[in-house]
C-alpha positions as CSV (number, residue, x, y, z in Angstrom):
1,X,169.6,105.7,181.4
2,X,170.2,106.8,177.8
3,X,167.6,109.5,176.9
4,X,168.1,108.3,173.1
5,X,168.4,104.5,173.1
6,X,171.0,102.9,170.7
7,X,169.9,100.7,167.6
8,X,169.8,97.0,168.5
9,X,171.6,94.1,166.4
10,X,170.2,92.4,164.3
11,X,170.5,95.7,161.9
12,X,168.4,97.2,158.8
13,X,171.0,96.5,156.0
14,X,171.5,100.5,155.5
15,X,171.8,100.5,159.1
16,X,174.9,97.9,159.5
17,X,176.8,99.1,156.7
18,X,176.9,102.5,158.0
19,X,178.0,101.5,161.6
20,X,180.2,98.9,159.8
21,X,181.7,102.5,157.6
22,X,182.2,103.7,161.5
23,X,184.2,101.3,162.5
24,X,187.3,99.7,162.5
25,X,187.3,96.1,160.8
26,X,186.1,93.6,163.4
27,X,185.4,96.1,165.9
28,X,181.5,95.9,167.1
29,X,179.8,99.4,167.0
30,X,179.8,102.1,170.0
31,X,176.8,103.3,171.4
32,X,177.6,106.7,170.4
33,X,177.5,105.3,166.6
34,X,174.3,103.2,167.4
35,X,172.5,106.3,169.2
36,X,173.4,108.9,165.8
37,X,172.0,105.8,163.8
38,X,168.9,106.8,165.2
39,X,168.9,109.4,162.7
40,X,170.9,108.1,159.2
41,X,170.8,111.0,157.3
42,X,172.4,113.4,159.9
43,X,174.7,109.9,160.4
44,X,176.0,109.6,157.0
45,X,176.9,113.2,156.8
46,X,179.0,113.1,160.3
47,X,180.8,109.8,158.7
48,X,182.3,112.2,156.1
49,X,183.9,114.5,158.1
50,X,184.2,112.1,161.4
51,X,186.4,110.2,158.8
52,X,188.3,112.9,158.2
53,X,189.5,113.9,161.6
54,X,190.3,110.5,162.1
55,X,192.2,109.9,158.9
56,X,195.8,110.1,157.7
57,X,194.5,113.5,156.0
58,X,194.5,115.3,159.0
59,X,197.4,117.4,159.0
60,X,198.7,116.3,162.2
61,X,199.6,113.6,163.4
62,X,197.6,110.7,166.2
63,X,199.6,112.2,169.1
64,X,198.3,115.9,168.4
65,X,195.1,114.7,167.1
66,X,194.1,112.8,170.9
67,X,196.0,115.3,173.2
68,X,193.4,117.7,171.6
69,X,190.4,115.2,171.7
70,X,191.6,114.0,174.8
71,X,191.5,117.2,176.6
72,X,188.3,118.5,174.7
73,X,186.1,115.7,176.1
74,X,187.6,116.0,179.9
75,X,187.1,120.0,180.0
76,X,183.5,119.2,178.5
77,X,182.8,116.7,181.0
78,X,182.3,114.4,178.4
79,X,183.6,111.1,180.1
80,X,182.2,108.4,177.6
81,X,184.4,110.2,174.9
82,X,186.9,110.7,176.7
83,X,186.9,106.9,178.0
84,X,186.6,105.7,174.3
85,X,189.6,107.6,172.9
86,X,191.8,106.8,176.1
87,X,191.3,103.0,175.5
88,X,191.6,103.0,171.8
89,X,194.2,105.2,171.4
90,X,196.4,106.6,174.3
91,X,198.8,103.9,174.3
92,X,199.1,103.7,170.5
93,X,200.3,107.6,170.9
94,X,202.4,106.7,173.6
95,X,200.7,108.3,176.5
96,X,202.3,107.4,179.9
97,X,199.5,107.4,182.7
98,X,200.7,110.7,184.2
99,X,199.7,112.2,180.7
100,X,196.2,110.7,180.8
101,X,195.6,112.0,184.0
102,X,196.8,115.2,183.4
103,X,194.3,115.7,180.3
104,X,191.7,114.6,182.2
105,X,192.6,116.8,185.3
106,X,195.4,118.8,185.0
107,X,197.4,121.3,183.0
108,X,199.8,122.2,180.2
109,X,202.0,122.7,183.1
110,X,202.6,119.4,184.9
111,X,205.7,118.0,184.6
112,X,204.4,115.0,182.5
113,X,204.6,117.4,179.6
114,X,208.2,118.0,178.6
115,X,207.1,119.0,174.7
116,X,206.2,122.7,174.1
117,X,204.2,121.4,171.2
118,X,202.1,118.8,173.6
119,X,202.0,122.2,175.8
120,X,200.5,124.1,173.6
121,X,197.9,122.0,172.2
122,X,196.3,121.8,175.7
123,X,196.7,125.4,176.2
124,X,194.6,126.2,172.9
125,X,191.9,123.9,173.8
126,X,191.6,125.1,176.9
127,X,191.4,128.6,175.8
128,X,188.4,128.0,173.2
129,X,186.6,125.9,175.6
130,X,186.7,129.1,178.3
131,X,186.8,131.6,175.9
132,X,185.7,130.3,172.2
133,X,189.0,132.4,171.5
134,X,192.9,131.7,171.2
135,X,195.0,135.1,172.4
136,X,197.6,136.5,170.5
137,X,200.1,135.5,172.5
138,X,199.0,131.6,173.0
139,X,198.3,132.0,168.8
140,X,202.1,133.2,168.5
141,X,203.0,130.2,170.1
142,X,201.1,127.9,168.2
143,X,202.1,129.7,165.2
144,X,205.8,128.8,165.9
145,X,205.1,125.3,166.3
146,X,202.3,124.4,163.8
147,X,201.8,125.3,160.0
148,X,198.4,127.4,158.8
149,X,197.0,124.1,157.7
150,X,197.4,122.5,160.7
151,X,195.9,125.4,163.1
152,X,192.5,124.9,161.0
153,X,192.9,121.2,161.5
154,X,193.3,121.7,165.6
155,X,190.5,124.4,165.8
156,X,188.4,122.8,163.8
157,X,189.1,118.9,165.4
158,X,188.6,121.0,168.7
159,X,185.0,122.2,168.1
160,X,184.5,118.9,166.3
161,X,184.5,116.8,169.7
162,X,182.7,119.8,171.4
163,X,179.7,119.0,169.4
164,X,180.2,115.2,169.8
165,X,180.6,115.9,173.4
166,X,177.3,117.6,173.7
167,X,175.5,114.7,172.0
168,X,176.7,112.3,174.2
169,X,176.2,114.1,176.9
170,X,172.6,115.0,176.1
171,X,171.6,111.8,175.1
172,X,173.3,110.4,178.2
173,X,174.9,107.7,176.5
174,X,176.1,105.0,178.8
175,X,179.9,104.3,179.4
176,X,181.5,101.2,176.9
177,X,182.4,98.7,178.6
178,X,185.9,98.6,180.0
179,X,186.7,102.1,178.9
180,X,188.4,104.3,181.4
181,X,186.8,106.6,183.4
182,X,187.6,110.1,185.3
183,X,188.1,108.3,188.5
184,X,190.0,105.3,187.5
185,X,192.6,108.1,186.3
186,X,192.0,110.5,189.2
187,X,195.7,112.2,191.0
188,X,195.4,110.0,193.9
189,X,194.4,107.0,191.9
C-alpha cells in the first residue's frame, strides 16, 4: 500500500500538463510522477533536471546512462525503478537478458560484460553506493575511458537515482504494471 497515494485522472490543468512534461508523447503517467505531483513545486523543479539526465545533453550516451541507473536502483533495492527503466529502455540499449540480470544481481565481472567501459560503470556505482567514494585506482580507470564532463554526468546521474530510489521506496510506490521485477530476472530464472 503506497504510503503517499498517486494523483487520480481526471487532473487539475497544472497538474496534467506537468505529468504530460514527464512523459513521453502518448505515454500515460507513472505512479512515481503522480506520487511527486503530490507536491508541484518540488515537481516542477525535479522536471528540470530529471529532463536533463534523460536528455541528449547528457554527456553519455543511453547505454551508459541505464547501466548506471540500472545498477543504482538494484543495489538500492529500489525494484519499481529499476522495473521501469528495464522495460522502457533495456532493449532499446541493447541489453541481452544475461546483462539485466547481472545489474540486478551480479557483477562487473560476469562474463556478460565483455566492454571495460560497461565494467567500469558498474564498478563506480557500486563503489559510491558502499562507500559514497570512487578509489584512485577504480577513478584511474574511469579516467581512461571517460572525459571530465562525462565523470560529473555519471556521479551526478548516480546520486540522482539514489534520491529517486529513496522516494519510491519510502512512499512505497506500487510496481507498474508489467514492469520487470527482481525475481522474473533472478540467476535461476
Amino acid at each position: 500500500m503506497p504510503r503517499i497515494i498517486p494523483v487520480e485522472p481526471p487532473y487539475e490543468p497544472e497538474t496534467a500538463a506537468q505529468l504530460e512534461s514527464m512523459m513521453p508523447s502518448g505515454v500515460d503517467p507513472i505512479l512515481l510522477f503522480r506520487t511527486f505531483a503530490q507536491n508541484m513545486p518540488m515537481s516542477k523543479a525535479m522536471g528540470t533536471w530529471g529532463a536533463y539526465e534523460l536528455s541528449r545533453r547528457l554527456s553519455v550516451g543511453k547505454r551508459e546512462r541505464e547501466i548506471v541507473i540500472d545498477r543504482t536502483c538494484a543495489r538500492c533495492g529500489c525494484e519499481y525503478e529499476w522495473g521501469v527503466h528495464v522495460a522502457f529502455f533495456a532493449g532499446a540499449v541493447g541489453f541481452t537478458a544475461h546483462q539485466t540480470t547481472s545489474l540486478a544481481h551480479g557483477a562487473s565481472s560476469d562474463a556478460c560484460w565483455e566492454s571495460a567501459r560497461d565494467r567500469v560503470l558498474i564498478d563506480m556505482v557500486d563503489a559510491l553506493h558502499d562507500d559514497s567514494a570512487i578509489p584512485d585506482d577504480l577513478w584511474q580507470s574511469l579516467a581512461s575511458e571517460f572525459t571530465d564532463e562525462q565523470l560529473l554526468d555519471l556521479m551526478f546521474l548516480c546520486g540522482w537515482y539514489h534520491a529517486i530510489s529513496f522516494v519510491a521506496r519510502g512512499t512505497q510506490v506500487e510496481l507498474e504494471r508489467g514492469a520487470p521485477t527482481f525475481a522474473s530476472v533472478a540467476m535461476d530464472a
